[in-house]
KOLROKE-405759 format. One line per field, with one value per atom (N, C-alpha, C, O): residue number from 1; residue in one letter; atom name; x, y, z. Coordinates in Angstrom, 2 decimals. Example, Ala and Ser with C-alpha at 12.3 -4.5 7.8 and 13.67 -1.06 7.14 Angstrom:
i: 1  1  1  1  2  2  2  2
aa: a  a  a  a  s  s  s  s
at: N  CA  C  O  N  CA  C  O
xx: 13.19  12.30  13.20  14.24  12.85  13.67  12.90  13.41
yy: -5.69  -4.50  -3.30  -3.32  -2.25  -1.06  0.03  1.14
zz: 7.80  7.80  7.80  8.46  7.08  7.14  7.87  8.04
END
This chain:
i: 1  1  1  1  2  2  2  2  3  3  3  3  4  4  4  4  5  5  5  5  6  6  6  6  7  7  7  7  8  8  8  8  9  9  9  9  10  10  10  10  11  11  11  11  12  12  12  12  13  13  13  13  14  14  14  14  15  15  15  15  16  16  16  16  17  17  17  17  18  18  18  18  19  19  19  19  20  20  20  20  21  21  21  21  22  22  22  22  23  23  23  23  24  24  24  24  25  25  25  25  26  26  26  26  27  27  27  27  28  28  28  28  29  29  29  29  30  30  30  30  31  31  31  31  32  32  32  32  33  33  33  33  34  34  34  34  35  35  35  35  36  36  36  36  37  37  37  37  38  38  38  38  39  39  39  39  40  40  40  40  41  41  41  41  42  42  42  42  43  43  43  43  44  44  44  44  45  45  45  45  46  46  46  46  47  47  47  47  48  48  48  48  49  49  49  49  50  50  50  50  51  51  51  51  52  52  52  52  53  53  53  53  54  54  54  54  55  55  55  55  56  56  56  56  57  57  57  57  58  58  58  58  59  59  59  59  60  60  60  60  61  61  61  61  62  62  62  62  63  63  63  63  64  64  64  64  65  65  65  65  66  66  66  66  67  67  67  67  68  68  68  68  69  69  69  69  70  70  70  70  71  71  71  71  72  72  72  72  73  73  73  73  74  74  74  74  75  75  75  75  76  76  76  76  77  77  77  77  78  78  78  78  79  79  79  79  80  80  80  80  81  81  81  81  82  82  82  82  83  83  83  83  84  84  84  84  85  85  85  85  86  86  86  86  87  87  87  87  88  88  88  88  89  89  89  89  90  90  90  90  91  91  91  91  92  92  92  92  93  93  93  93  94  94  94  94  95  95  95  95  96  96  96  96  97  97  97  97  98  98  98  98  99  99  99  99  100  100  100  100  101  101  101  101  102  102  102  102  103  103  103  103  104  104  104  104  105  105  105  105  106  106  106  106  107  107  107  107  108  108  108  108  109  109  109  109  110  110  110  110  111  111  111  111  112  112  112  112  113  113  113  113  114  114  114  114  115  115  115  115  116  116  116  116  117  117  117  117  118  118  118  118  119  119  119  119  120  120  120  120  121  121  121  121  122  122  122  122  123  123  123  123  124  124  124  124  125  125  125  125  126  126  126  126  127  127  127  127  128  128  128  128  129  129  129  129  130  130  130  130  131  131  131  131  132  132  132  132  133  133  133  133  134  134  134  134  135  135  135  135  136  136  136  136  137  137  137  137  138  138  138  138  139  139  139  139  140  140  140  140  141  141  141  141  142  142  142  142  143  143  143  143  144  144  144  144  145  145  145  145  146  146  146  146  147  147  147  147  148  148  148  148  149  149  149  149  150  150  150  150  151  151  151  151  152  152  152  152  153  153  153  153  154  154  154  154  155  155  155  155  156  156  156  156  157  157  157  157  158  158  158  158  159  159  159  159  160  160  160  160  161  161  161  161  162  162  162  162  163  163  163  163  164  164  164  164  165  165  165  165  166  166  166  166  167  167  167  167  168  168  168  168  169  169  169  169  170  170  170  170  171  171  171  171  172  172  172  172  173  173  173  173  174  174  174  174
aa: x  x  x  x  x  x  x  x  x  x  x  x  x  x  x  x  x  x  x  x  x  x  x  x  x  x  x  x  x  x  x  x  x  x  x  x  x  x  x  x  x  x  x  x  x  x  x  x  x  x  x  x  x  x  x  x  x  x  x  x  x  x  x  x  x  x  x  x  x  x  x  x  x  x  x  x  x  x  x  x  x  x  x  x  x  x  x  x  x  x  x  x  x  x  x  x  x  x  x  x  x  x  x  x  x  x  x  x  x  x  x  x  x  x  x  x  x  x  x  x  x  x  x  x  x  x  x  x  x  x  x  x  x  x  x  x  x  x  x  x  x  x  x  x  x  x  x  x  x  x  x  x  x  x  x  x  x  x  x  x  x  x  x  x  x  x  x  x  x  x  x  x  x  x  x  x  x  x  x  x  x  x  x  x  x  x  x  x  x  x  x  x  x  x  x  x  x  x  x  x  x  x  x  x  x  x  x  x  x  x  x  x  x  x  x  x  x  x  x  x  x  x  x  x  x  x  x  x  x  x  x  x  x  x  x  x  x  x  x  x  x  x  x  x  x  x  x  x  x  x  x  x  x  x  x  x  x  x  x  x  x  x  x  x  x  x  x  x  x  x  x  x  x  x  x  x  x  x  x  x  x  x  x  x  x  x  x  x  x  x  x  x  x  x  x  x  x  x  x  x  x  x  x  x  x  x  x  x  x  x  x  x  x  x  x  x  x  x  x  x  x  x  x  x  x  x  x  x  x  x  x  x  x  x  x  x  x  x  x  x  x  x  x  x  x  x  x  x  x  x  x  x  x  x  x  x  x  x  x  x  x  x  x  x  x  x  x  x  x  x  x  x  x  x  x  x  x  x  x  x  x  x  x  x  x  x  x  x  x  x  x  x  x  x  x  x  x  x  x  x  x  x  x  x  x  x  x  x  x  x  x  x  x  x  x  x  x  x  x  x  x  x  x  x  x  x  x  x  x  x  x  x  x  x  x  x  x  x  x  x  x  x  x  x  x  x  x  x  x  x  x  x  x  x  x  x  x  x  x  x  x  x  x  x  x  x  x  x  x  x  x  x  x  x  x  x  x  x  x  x  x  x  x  x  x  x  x  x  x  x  x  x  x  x  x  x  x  x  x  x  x  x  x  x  x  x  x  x  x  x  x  x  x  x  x  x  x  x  x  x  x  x  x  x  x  x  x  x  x  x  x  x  x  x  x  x  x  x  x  x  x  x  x  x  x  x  x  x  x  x  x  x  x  x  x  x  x  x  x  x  x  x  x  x  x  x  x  x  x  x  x  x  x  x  x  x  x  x  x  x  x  x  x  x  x  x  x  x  x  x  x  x  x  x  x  x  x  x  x  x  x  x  x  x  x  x  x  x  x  x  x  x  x  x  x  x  x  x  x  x  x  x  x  x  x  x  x  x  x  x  x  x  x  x  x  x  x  x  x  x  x  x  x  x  x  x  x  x  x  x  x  x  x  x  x  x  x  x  x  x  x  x  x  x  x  x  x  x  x  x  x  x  x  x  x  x  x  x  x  x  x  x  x  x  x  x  x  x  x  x  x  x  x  x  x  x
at: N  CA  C  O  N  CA  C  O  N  CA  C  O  N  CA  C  O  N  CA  C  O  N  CA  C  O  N  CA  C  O  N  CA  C  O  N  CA  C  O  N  CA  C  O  N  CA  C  O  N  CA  C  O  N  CA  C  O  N  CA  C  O  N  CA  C  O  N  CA  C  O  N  CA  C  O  N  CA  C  O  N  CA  C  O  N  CA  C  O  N  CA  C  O  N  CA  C  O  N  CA  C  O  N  CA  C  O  N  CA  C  O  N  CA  C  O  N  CA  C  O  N  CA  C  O  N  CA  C  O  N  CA  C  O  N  CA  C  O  N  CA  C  O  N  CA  C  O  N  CA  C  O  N  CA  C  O  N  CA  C  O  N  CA  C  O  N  CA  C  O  N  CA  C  O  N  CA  C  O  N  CA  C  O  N  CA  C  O  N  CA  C  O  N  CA  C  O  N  CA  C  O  N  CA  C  O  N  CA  C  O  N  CA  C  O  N  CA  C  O  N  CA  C  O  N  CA  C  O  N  CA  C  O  N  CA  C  O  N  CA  C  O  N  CA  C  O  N  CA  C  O  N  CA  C  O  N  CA  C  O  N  CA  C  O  N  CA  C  O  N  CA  C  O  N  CA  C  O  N  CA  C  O  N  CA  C  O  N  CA  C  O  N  CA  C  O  N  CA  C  O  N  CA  C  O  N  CA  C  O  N  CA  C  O  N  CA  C  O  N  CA  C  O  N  CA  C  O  N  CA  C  O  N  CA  C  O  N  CA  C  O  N  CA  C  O  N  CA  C  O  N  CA  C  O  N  CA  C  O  N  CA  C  O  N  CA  C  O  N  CA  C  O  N  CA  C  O  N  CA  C  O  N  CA  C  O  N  CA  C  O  N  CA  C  O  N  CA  C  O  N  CA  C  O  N  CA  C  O  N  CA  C  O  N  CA  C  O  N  CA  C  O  N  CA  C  O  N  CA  C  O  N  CA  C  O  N  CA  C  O  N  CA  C  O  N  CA  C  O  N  CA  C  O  N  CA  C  O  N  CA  C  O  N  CA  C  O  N  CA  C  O  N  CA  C  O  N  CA  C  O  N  CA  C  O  N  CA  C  O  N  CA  C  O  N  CA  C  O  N  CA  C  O  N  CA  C  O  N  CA  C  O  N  CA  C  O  N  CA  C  O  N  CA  C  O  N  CA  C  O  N  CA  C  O  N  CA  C  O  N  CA  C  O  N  CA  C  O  N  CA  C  O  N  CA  C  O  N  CA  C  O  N  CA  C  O  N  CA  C  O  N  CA  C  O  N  CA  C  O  N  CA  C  O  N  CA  C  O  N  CA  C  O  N  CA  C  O  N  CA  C  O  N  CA  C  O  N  CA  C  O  N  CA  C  O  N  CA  C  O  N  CA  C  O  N  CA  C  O  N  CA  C  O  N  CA  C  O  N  CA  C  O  N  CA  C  O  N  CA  C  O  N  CA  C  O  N  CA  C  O  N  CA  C  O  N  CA  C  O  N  CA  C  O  N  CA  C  O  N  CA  C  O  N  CA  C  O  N  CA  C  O  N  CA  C  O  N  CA  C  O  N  CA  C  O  N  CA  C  O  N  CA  C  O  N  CA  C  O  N  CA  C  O  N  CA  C  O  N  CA  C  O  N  CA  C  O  N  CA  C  O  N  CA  C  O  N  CA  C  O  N  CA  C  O  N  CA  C  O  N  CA  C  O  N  CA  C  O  N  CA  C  O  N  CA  C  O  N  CA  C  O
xx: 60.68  61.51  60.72  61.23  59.41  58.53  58.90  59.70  57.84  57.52  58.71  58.42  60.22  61.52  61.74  61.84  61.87  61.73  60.57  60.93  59.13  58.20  58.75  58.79  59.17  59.90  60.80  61.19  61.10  62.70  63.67  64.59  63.62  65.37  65.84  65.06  67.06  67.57  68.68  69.49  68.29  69.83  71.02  72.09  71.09  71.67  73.02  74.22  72.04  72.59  73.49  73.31  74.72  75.64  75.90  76.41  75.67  75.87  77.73  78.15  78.32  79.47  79.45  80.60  78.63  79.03  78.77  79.34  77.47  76.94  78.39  78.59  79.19  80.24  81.37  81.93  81.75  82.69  82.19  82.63  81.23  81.15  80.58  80.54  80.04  80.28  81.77  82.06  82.69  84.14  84.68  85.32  84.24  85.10  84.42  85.10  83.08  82.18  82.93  83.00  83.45  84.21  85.52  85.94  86.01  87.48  87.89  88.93  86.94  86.81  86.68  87.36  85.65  85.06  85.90  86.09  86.73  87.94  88.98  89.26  89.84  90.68  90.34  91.16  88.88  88.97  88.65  88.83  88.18  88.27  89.91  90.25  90.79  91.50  92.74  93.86  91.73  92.86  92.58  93.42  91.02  89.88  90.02  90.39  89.66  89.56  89.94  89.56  91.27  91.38  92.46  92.61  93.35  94.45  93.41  93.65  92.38  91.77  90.85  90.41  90.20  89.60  90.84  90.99  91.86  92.80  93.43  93.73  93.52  93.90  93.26  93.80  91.46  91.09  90.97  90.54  91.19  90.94  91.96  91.96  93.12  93.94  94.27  95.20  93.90  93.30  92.08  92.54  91.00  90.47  91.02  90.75  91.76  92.98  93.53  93.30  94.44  95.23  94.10  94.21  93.26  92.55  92.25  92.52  91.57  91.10  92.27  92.20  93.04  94.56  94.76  94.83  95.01  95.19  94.08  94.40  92.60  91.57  92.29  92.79  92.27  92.93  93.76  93.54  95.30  96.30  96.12  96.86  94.96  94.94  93.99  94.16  92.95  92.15  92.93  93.13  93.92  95.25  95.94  96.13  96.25  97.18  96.11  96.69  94.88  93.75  93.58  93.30  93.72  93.03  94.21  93.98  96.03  97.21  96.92  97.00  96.70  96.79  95.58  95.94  94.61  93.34  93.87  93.46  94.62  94.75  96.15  96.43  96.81  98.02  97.02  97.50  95.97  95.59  94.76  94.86  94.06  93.55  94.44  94.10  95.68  96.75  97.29  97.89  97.34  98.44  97.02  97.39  95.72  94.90  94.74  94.48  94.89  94.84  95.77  95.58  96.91  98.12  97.96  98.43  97.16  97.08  96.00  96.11  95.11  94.40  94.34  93.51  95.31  95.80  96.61  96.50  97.43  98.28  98.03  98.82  96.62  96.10  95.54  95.67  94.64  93.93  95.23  95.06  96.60  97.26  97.39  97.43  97.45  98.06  96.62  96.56  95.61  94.42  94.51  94.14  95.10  94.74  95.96  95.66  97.22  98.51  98.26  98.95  97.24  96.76  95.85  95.99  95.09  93.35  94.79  95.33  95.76  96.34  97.03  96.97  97.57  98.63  97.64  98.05  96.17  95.51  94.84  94.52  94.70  94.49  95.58  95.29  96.65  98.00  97.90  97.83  97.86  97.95  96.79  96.99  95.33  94.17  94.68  94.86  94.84  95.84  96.57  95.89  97.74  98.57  98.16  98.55  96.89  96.99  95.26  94.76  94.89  94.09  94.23  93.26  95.53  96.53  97.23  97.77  97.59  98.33  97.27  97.50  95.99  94.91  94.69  94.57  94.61  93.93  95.14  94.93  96.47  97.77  97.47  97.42  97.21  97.51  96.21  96.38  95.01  93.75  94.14  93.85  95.08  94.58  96.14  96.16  97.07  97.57  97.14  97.18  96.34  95.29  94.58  94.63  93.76  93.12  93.41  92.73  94.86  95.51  95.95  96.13  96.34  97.00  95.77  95.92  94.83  93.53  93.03  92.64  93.31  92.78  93.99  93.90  94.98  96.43  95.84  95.95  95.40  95.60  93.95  93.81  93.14  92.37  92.37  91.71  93.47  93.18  94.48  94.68  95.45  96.24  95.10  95.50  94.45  93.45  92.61  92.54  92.00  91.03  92.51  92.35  93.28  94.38  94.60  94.55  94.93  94.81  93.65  93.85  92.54  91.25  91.20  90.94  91.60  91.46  92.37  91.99  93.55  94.42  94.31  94.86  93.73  93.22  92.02  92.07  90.64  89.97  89.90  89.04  91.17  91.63  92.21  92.09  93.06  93.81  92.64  93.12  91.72  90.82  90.11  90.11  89.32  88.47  89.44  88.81  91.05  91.39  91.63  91.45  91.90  92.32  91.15  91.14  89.91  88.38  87.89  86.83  88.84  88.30  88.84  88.09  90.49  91.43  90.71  90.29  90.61  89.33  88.20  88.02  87.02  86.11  86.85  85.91  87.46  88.29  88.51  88.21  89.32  89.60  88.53  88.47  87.92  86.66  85.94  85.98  85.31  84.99  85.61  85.07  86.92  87.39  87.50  87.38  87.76  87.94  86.01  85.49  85.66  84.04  83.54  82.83  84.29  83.86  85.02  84.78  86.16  86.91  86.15  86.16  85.62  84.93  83.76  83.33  83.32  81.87  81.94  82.09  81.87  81.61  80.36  79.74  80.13  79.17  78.43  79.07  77.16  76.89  76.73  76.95  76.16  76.74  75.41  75.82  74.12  72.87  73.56  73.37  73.94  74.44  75.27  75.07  76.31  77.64  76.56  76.38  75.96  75.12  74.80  75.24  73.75  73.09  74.03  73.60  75.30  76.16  76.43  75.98  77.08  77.94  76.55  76.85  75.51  74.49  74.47  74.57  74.35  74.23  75.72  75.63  76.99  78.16  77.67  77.32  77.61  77.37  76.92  77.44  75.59  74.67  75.10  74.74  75.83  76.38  77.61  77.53  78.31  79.15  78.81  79.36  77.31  76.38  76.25  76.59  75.66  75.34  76.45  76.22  77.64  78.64  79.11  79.58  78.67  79.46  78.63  79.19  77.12  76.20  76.17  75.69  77.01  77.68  78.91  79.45
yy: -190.06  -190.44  -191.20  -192.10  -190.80  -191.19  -192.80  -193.61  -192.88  -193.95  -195.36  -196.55  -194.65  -195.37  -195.97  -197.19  -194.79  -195.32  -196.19  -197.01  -196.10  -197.11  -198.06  -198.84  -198.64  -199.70  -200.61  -201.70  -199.66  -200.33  -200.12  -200.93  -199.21  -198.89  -197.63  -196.72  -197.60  -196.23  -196.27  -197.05  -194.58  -194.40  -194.16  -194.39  -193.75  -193.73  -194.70  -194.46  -196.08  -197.48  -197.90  -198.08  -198.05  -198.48  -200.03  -200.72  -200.71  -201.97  -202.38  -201.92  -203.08  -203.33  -204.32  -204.36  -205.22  -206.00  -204.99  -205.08  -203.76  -203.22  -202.08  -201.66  -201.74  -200.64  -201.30  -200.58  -202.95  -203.49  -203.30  -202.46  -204.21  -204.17  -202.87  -202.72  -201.70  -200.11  -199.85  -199.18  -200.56  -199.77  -200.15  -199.51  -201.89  -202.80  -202.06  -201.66  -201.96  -201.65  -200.10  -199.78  -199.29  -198.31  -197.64  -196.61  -198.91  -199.36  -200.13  -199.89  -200.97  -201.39  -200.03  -199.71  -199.41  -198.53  -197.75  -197.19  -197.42  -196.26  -196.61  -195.77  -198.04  -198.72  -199.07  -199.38  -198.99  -199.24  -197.60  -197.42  -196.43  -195.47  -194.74  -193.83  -195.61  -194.81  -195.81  -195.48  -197.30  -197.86  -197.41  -197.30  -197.14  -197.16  -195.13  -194.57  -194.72  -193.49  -192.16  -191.08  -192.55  -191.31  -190.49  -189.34  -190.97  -190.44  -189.57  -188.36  -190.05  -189.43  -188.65  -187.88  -188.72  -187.09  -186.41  -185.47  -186.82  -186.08  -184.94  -183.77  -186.04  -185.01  -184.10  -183.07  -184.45  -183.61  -182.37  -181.34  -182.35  -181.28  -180.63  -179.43  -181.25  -180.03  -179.78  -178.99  -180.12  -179.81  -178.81  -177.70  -178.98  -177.37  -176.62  -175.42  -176.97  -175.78  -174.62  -173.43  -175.74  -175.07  -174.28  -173.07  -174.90  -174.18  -172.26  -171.19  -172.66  -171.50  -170.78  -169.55  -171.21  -169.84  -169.62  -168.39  -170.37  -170.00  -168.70  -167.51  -169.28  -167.67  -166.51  -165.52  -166.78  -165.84  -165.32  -164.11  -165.80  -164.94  -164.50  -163.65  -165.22  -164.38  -162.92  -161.91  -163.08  -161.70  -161.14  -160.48  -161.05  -160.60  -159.79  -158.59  -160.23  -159.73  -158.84  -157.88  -158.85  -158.19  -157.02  -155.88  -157.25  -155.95  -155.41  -154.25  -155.65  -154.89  -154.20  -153.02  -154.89  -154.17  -153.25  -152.08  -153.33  -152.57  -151.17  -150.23  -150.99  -150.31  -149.35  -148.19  -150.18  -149.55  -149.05  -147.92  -149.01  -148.66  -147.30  -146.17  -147.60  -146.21  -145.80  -144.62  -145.91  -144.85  -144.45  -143.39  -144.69  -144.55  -143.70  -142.75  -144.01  -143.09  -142.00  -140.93  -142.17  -140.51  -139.62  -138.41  -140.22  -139.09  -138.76  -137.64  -139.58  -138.84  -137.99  -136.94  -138.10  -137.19  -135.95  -135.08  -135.85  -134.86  -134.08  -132.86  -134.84  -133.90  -133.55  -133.16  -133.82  -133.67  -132.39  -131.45  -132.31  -131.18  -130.02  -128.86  -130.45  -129.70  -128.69  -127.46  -129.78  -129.05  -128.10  -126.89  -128.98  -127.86  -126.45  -125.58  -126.33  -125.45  -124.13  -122.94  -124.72  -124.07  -123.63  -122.78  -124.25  -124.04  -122.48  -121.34  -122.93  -121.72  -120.88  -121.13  -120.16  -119.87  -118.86  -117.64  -119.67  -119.45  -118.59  -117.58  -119.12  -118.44  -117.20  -116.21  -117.46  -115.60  -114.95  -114.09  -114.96  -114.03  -113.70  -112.53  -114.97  -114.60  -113.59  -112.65  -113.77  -113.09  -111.48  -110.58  -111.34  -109.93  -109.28  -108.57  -109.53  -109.84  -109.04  -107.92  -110.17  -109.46  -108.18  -107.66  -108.14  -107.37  -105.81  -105.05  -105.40  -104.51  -104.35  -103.24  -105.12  -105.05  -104.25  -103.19  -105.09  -104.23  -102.82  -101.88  -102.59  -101.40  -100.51  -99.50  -100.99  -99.96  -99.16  -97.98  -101.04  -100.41  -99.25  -98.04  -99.88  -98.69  -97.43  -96.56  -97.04  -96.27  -95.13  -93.91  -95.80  -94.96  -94.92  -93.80  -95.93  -95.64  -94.50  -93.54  -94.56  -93.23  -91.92  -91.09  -91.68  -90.70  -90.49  -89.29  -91.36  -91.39  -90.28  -89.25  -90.97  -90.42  -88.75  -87.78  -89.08  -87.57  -86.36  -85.21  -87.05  -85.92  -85.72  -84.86  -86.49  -86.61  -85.34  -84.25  -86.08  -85.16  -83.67  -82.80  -83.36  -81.95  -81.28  -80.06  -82.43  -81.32  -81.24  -80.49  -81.57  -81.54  -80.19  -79.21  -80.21  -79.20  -77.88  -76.81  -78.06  -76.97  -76.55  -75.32  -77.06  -77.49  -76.85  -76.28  -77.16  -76.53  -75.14  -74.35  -74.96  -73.71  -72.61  -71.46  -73.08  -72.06  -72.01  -71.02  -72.86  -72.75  -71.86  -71.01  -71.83  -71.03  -69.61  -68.77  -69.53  -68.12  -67.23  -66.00  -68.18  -67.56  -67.75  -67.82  -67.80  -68.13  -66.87  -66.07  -66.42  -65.70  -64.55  -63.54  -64.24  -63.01  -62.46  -61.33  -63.25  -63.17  -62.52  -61.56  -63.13  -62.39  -61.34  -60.75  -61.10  -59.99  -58.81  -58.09  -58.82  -58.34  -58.07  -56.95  -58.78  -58.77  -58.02  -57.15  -58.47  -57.73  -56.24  -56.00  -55.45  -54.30  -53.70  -52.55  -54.89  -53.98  -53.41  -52.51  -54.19  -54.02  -52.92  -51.72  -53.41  -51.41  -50.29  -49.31  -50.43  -49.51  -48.91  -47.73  -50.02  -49.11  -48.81  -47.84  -49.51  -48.81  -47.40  -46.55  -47.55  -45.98  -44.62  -43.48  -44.95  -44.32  -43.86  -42.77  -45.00  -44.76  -43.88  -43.24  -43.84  -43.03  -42.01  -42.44  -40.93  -40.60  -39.99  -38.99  -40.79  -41.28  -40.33  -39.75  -40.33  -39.36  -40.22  -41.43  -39.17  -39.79  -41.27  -42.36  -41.16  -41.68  -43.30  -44.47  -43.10  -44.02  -44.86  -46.06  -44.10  -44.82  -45.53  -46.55  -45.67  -46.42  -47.79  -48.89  -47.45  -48.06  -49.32  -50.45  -48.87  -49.49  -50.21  -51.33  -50.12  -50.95  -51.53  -51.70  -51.74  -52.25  -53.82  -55.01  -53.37  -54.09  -54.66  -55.89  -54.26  -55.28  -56.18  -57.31  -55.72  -56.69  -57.75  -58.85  -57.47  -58.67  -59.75  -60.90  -59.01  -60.18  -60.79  -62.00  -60.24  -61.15  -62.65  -63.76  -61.98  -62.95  -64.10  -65.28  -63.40  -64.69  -65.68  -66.88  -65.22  -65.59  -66.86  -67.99  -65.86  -66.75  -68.10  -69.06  -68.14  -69.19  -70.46  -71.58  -69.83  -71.02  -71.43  -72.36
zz: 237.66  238.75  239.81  240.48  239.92  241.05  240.54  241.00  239.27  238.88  238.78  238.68  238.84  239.02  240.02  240.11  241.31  242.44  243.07  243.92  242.75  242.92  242.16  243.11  241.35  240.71  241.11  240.70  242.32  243.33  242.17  242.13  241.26  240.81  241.49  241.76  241.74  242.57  241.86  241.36  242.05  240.98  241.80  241.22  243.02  243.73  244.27  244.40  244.54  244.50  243.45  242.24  244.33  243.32  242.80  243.69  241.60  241.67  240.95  239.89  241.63  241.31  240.22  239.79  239.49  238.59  237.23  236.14  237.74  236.41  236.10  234.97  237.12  237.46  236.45  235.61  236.60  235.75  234.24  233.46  233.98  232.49  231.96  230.74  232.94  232.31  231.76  230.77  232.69  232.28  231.23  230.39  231.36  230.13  228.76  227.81  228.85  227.60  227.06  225.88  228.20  227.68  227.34  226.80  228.00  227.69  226.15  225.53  225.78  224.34  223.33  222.35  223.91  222.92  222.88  221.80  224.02  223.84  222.97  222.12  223.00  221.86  220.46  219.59  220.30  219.12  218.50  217.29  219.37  218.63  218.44  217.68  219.54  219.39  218.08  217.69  217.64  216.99  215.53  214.64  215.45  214.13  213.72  212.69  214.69  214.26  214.71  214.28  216.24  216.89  216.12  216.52  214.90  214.63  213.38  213.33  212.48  211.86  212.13  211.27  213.86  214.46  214.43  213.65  215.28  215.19  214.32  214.55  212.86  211.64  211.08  210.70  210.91  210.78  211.79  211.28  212.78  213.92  213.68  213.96  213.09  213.05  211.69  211.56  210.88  208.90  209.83  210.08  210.25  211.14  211.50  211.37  211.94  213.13  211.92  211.69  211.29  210.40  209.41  209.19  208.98  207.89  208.42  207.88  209.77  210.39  210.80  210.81  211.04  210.98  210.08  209.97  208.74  207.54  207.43  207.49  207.25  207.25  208.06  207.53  209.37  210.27  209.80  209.73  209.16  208.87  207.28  206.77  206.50  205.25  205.44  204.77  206.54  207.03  207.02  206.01  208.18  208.69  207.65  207.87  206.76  205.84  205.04  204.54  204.77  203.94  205.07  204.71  206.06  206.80  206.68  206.34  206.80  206.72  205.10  204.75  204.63  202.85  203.09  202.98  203.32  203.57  203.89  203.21  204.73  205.95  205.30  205.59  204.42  203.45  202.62  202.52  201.93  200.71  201.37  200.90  202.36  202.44  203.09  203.16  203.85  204.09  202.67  202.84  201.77  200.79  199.77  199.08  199.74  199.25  199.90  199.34  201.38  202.06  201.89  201.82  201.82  201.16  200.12  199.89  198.76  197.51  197.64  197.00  198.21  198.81  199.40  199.11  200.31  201.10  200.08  199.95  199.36  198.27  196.70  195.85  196.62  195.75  196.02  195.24  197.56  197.97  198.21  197.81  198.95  198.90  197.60  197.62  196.19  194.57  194.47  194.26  194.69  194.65  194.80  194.02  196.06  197.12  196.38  196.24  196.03  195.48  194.07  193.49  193.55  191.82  192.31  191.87  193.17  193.31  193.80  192.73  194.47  194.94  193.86  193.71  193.35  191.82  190.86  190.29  190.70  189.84  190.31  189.66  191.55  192.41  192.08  191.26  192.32  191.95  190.73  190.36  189.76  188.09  187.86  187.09  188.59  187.89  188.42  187.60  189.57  190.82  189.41  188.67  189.15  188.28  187.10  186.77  186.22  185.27  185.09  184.09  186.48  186.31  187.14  187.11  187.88  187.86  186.78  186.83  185.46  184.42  183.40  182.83  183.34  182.55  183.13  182.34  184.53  184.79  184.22  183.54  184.56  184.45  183.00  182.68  181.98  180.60  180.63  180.55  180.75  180.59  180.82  180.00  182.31  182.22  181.63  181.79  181.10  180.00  179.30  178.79  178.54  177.09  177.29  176.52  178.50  178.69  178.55  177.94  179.37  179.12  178.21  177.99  177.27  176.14  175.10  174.45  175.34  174.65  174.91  174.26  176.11  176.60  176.37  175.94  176.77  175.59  174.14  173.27  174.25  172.15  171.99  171.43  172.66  172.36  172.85  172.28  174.38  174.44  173.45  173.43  172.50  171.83  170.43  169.53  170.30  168.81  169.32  168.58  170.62  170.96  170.98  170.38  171.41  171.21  170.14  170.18  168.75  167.62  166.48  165.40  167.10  166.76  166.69  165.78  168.29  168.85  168.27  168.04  168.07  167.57  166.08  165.59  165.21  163.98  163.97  163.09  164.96  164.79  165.07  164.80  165.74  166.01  165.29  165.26  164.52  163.42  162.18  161.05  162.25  161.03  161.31  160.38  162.73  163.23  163.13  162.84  163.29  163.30  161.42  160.96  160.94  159.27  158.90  158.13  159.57  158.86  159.71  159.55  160.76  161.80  160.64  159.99  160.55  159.37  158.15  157.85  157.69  156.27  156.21  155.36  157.54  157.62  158.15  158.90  158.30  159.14  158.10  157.78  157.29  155.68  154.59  153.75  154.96  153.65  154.68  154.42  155.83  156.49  156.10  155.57  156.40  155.88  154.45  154.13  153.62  152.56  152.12  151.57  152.41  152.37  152.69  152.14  153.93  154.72  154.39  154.79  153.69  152.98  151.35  150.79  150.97  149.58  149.68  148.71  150.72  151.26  152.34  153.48  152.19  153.20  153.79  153.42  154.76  155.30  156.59  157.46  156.48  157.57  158.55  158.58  159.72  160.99  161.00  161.42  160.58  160.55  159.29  159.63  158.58  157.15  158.06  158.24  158.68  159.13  160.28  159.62  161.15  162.26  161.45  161.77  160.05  159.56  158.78  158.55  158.48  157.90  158.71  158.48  159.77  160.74  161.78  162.96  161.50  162.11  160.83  161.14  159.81  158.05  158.26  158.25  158.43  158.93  159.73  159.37  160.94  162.23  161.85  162.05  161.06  161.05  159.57  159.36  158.89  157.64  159.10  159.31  159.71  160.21  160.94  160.88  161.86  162.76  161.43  161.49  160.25  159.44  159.35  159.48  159.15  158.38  160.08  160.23  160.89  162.16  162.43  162.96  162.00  162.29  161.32  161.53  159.90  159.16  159.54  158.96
END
């Protein structure tokens, strides 16, 4: 700037002939861009325009579908976890269900078992009674007619029924 103004040019200073042929020089240049090429900035600016709304309203429509798809995946979602939740649900009751059904049956089996076995021990019992009295009978009879066949002093008869006793013990340990 120094070196301008030492020059004697100022920018300041207005010159009126350089002011005309600035305007004419841009008055030409303005008609012929606007005879040569303003309708084709033009078109393309708005072949831009349009293109970039076009992007705009195809985003547009991608973020609406976007936005449907994970709404429409969150409900299968949600009601998927719902069936989940009604299945684990369903299969607690059924397992409830049938493991009150097992204990029920067990535990008539049980009883069932334990009847059965205390009429067998009943069974047993009254068989070995009537077995144990037939040979009480038996052994009674055969004393007797023994001690009828003999008569026995008082020392013999001890010794005898000491010699019973102990064949019976045998007889009872088989």
């Amino acid at each position: 700037m120094a070196i301008l103004a030492a020059s004697g040019f100022n920018l300041l200073k207005v010159n009126p002939g350089l002011v005309v042929w600035t305007l004419v020089t841009f008055s030409i240049v303005v008609i012929v861009l606007k005879k040569f090429a303003w309708d084709k900035i033009l078109h393309a600016l708005e072949e831009r325009s349009s293109g970039i709304q076009g992007d705009i309203d195809k985003a547009e429509a991608l973020r609406k579908e976007a936005e449907k798809s994970l709404k429409d995946y969150q409900e299968k979602l949600y009601a998927a976890t719902d069936e989940a939740h009604k299945i684990i649900e369903e299969a607690k009751r059924d397992a409830g269900v049938l493991r009150n059904k097992l204990v029920e049956e067990t535990n008539k089996e049980v009883k069932n078992l334990k009847d059965g076995a205390l009429r067998e021990i009943d069974l047993a019992k009254g068989k070995a009674l009537a077995e144990l009295q037939t040979q009480i009978v038996e052994m009674s009879v055969l004393i007797a007619s023994e001690i009828l066949e003999k008569q026995l002093k008082k020392e013999e008869y001890t010794s005898f029924v000491e010699k019973e006793i102990s064949k019976l013990e045998k007889q009872k340990l088989k």
